[in-house]
LUMRO-760751 format. One line per field, with one value per residue (C-alpha): x negated, y negated, z negated; chain; residue number from 0. Coordinates in steps of 0.2 Angstrom, whole numbers. Each point is the difference from the previous one (the first is absolute). Layout:
BEGIN
x <- X  ...
y <- Y  ...
z <- Z  ...
unit <- A  ...
pos <- NUM  ...
This chain:
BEGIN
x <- 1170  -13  -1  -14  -3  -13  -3  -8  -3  -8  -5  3  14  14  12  17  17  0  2  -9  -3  -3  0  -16  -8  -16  -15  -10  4  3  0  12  -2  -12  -2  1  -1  6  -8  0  14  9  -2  -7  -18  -7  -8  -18  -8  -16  7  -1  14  13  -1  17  6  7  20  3  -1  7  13  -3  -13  4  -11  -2  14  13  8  -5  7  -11  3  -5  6  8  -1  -8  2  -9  -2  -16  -9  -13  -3  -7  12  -12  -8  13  -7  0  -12  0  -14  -6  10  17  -3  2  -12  1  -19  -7  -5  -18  -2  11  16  9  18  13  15  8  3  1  14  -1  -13  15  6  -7  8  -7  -3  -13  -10  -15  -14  -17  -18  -13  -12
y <- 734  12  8  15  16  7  16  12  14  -10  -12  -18  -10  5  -11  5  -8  -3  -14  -13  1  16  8  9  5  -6  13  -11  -19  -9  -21  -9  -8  14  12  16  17  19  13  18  0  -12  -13  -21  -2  -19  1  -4  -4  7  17  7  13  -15  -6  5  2  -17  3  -21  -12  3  -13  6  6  18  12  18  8  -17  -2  -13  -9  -2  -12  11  -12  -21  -16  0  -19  -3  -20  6  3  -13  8  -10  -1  -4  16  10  18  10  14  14  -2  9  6  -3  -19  -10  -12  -12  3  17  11  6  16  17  -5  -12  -1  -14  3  -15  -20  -14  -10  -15  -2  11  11  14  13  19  10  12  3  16  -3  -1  8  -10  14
z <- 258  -2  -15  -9  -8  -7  8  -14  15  12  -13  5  2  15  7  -5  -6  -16  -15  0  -20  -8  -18  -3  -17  -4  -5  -12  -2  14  1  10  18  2  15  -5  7  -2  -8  3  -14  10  -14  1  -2  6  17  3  17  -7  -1  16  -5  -1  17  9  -17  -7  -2  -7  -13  -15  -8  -19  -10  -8  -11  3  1  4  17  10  14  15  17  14  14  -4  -6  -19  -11  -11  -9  -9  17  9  15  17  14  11  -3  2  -1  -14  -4  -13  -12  -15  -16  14  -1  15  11  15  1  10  -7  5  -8  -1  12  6  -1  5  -13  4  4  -11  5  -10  -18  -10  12  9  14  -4  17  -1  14  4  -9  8  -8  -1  -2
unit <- A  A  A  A  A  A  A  A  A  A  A  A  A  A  A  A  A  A  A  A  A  A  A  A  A  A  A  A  A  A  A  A  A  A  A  A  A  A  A  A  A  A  A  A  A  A  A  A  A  A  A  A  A  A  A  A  A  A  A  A  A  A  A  A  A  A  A  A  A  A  A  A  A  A  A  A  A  A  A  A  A  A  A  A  A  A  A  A  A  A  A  A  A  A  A  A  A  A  A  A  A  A  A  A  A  A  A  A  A  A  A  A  A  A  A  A  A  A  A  A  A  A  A  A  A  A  A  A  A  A  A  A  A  A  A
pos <- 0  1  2  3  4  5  6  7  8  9  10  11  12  13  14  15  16  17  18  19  20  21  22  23  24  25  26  27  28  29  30  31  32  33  34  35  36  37  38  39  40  41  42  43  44  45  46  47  48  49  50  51  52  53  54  55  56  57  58  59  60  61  62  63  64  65  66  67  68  69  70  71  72  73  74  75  76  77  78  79  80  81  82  83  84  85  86  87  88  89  90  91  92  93  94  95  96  97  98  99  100  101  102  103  104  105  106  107  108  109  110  111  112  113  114  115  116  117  118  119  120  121  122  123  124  125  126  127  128  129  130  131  132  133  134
């Protein structure tokens, strides 16, 4: 399977081999089952797809919450469960949002980004794909 790496150089992310989870800390508190990005520090901040500067950037969804400082583990590639969720299969798409929250609805503004499938209401598939400007 394909997996991703955020590329600080090019920056976006590069296709290369490696793990499907990965450690990372996190800058300031970060919430769980959020997409998250790198910063220049190489640290978690949440993704937004009205920041132009996140599109490309998004390296997963992170499992656990953490505060500045903690290391959290982030799914870059895989399946992620989780009971709590109510997502629609039938709209199986999901976007990035604000604040690093997800959405099966479009976004209109900033970018668009496909981060993922929804394979059944609790469960969810992370692949990231290119993101797309709007503007």
């Amino acid at each position: 399977m394909a997996q991703y790496a955020f590329n600080p150089l090019a920056r976006h992310l590069d296709l290369v081999n490696n793990p499907a989870h990965t450690a990372f800390v996190v800058e300031t508190m970060v919430g769980g089952q959020r997409m998250v990005i790198l910063n220049q520090q190489g640290k978690l901040l949440h993704a937004d797809h009205t920041i132009p500067d996140h599109a490309g950037r998004i390296v997963g969804l992170t499992l656990t919450s953490g505060v500045a400082g903690a290391t959290v583990i982030v799914c870059r590639f895989g399946l992620v469960v989780d009971p709590a969720w109510q997502w629609d299969a039938a709209k199986p798409r999901l976007f990035l949002s604000s604040n690093g929250t997800l959405t099966q609805t479009v976004p209109t503004t900033g970018f668009v980004c496909v981060v993922g499938h929804c394979i059944s209401a609790t469960q969810l598939f992370i692949d990231i794909q290119p993101a797309i400007n709007l503007t």
